[in-house]
C-alpha positions as CSV (number, residue, x, y, z in Angstrom):
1,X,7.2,109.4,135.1
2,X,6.5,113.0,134.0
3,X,5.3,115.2,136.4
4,X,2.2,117.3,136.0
5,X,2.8,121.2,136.6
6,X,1.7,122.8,139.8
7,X,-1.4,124.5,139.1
8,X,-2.8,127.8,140.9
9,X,-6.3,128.6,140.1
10,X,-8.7,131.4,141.7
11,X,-12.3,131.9,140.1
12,X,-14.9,135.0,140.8
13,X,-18.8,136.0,140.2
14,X,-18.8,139.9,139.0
15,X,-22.0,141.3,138.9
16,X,-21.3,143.0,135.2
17,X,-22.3,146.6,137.0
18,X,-19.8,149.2,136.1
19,X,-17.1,149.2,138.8
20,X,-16.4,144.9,137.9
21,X,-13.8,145.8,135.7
22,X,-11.5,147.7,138.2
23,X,-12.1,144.5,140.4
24,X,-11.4,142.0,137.9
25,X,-8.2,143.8,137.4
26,X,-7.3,143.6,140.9
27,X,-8.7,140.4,141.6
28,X,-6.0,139.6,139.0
29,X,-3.4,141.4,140.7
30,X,-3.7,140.4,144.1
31,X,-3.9,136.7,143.0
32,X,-0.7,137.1,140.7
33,X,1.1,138.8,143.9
34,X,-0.3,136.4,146.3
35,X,1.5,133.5,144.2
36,X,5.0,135.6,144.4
37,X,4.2,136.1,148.2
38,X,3.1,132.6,149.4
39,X,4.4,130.1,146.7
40,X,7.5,131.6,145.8
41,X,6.4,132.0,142.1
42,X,7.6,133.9,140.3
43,X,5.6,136.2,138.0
44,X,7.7,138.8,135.6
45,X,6.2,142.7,135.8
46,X,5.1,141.9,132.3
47,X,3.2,139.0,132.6
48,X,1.3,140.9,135.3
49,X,0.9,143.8,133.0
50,X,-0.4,141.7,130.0
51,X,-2.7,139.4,132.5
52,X,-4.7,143.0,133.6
53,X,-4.9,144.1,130.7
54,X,-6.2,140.9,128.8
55,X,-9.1,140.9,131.8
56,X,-9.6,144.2,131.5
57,X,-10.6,143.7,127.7
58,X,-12.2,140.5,128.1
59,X,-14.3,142.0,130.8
60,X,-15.5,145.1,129.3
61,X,-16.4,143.4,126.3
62,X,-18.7,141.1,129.1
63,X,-19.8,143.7,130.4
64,X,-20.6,145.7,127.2
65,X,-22.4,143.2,125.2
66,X,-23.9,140.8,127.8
67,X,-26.4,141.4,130.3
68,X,-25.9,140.3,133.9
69,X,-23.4,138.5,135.5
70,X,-19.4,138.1,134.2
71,X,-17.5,135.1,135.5
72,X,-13.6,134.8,135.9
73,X,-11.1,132.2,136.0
74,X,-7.7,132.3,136.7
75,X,-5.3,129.4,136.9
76,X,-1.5,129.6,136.8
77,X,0.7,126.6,135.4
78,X,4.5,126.7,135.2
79,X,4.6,128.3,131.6
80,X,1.1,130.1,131.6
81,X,-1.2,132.1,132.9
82,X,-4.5,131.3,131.3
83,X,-7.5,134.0,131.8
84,X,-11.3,132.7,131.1
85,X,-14.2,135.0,131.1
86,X,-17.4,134.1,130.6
87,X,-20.7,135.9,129.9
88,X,-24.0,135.7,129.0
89,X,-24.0,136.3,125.0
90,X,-23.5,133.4,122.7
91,X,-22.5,135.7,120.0
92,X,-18.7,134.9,119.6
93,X,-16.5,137.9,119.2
94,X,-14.9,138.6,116.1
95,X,-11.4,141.1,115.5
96,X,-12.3,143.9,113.4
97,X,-9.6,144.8,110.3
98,X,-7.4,147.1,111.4
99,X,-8.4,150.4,110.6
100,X,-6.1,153.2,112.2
101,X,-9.3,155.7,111.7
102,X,-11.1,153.5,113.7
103,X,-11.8,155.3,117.3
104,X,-12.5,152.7,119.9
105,X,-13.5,148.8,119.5
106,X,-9.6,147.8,119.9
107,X,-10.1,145.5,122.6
108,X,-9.7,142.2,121.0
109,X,-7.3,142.9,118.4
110,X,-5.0,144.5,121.0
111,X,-5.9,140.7,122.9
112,X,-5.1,138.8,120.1
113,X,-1.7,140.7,119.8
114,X,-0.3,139.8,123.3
115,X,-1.5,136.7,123.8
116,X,0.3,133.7,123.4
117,X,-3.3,131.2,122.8
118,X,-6.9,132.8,122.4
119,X,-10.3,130.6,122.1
120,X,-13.5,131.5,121.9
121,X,-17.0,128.5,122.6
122,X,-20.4,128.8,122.9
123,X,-21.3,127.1,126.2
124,X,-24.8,125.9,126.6
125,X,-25.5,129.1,127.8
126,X,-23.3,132.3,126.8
127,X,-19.8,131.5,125.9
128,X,-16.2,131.5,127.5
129,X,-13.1,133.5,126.1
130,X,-10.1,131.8,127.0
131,X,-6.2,133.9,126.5
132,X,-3.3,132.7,127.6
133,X,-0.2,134.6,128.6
134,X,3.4,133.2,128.6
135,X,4.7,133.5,132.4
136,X,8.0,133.4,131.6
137,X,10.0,135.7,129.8
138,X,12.6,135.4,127.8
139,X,16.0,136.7,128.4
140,X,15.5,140.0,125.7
141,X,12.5,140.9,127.9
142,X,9.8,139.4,125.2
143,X,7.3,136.9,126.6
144,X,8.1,133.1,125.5
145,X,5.7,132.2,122.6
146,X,5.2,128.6,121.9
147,X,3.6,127.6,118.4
């Protein structure tokens, strides 16, 4: 029989004003230290790094092109630390060329470029960005990608 990961989850309402993406970022962090803490899990400096930053970008980019409230899920598996964030807008991002000239309006490509899985769906209302971090690293520091 194969056993089914243990999975860690923690979800919060952000009211989209402008200090919700400081407390996304810590909801993040306290729940990633709160699974070291009470669950003996454990979760590499970079994979906390990488999960603030991904909800940091997701976030603003709620916050920035949806009105009202953000919503954010966090759930934890053995291998991965997946971040959801939903908004309002059912306008599905899209990463811009690069374009070093460019000042600004990073946010997704610099997603796109630590993530280990990224998904973007409508819902029946707004949509939901999905990214998924690798919670294990591997032993030359990188973060384990899996195709």
């Amino acid at each position: 029989m194969v056993q089914e990961p243990e999975l860690w989850q923690m979800s919060a309402a952000l009211d989209g004003d402008g200090s919700c993406i400081a407390e996304a970022r810590h909801l993040a962090a306290d729940f990633l230290g709160r699974l070291q803490a009470e669950h003996d899990v454990p979760v590499p400096q970079r994979a906390k790094d990488l999960t603030q930053l991904v909800v940091s970008e997701l976030v603003t980019n709620a916050r920035k092109y949806a009105p009202g409230p953000v919503l954010l899920d966090l759930r934890v598996t053995d291998t991965v630390i997946e971040v959801a964030v939903w908004d309002s807008d059912p306008v599905l991002p899209v990463a811009r060329a690069a374009d070093p000239g460019r000042v600004g309006q990073h946010g997704l490509e610099i997603v796109m470029a630590v993530v280990q899985g990224f998904e973007a769906r409508r819902e029946p209302v707004g949509k939901r960005i999905t990214a998924r971090i690798a919670l294990v690293d591997d032993p030359d520091g990188g973060s384990v990608r899996r195709p």
